[in-house]
N, C-alpha and C positions, 0 to 999 in steps of 0.2 A: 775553153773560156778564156778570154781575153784578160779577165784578172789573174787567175791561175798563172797564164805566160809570165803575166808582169814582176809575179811573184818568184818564181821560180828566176825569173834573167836578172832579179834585185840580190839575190840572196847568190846563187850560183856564181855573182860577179864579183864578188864582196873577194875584194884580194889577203894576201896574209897578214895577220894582225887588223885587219880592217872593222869600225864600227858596225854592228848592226842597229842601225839609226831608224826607229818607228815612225820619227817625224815625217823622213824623205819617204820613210815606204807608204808612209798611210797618203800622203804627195802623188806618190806616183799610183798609184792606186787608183785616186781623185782623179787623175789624168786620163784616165783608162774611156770614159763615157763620163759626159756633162749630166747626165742624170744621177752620176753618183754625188750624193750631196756629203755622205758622213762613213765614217768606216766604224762606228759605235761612239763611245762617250770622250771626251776628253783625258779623263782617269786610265780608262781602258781603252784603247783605238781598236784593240785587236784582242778577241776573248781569249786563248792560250797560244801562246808563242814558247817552243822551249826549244832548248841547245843540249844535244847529250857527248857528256863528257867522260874519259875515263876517269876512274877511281884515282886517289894519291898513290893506292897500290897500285893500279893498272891490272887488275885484276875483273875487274866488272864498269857499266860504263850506270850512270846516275845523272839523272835530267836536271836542268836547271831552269825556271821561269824565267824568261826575256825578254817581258811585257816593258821595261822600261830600257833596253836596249840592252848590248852586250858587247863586250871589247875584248876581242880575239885578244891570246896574248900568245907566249912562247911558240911563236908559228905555228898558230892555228889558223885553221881559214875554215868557213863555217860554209855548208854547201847542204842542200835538198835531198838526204839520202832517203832510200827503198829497201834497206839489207834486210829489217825488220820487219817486213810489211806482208801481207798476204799478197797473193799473185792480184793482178789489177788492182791494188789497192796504191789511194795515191795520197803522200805525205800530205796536200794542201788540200785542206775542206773550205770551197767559199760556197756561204748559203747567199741567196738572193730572196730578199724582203718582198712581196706582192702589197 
């Protein structure tokens, strides 16, 4: 799916310390097919988005909601991982509206 790519090359590119900007993604999203007119509400563009982080102990890792962006910090760079996932299970769910 052509959105999935987009998603995956927006986030996977996102250099060290770099914003994750919902504006440009829900943008490039839109970009994807003229028939995509919305990616959800203004409030929400995108129903859950999260970044998992480790602990202050580094001891376990704890998600954080990034629905209104996220600012890599001490050289982090935020990428598409699978470590957690079931076998073909794939980090990015886009549903398509009929």
């Amino acid at each position: 799916m052509r959105v999935r790519d987009t998603l995956y090359f927006y986030i996977n590119s996102l250099d060290i310390n770099e914003e994750l900007a919902l504006d440009l993604l829900v943008r490039q999203i839109q970009a994807v097919d003229g028939n995509i007119r919305s990616t959800g509400t203004i409030q929400q563009p995108i129903d859950h988005l999260y970044i998992w982080r480790y602990s202050a102990a580094e001891d376990n890792r704890v998600s954080r909601e990034a629905l209104s962006g996220y600012q890599a910090r001490n050289f982090e760079r935020i990428v598409v991982e699978y470590t957690e996932l079931p076998d073909r299970a794939d980090p990015i769910r886009v549903r398509v509206k009929k």
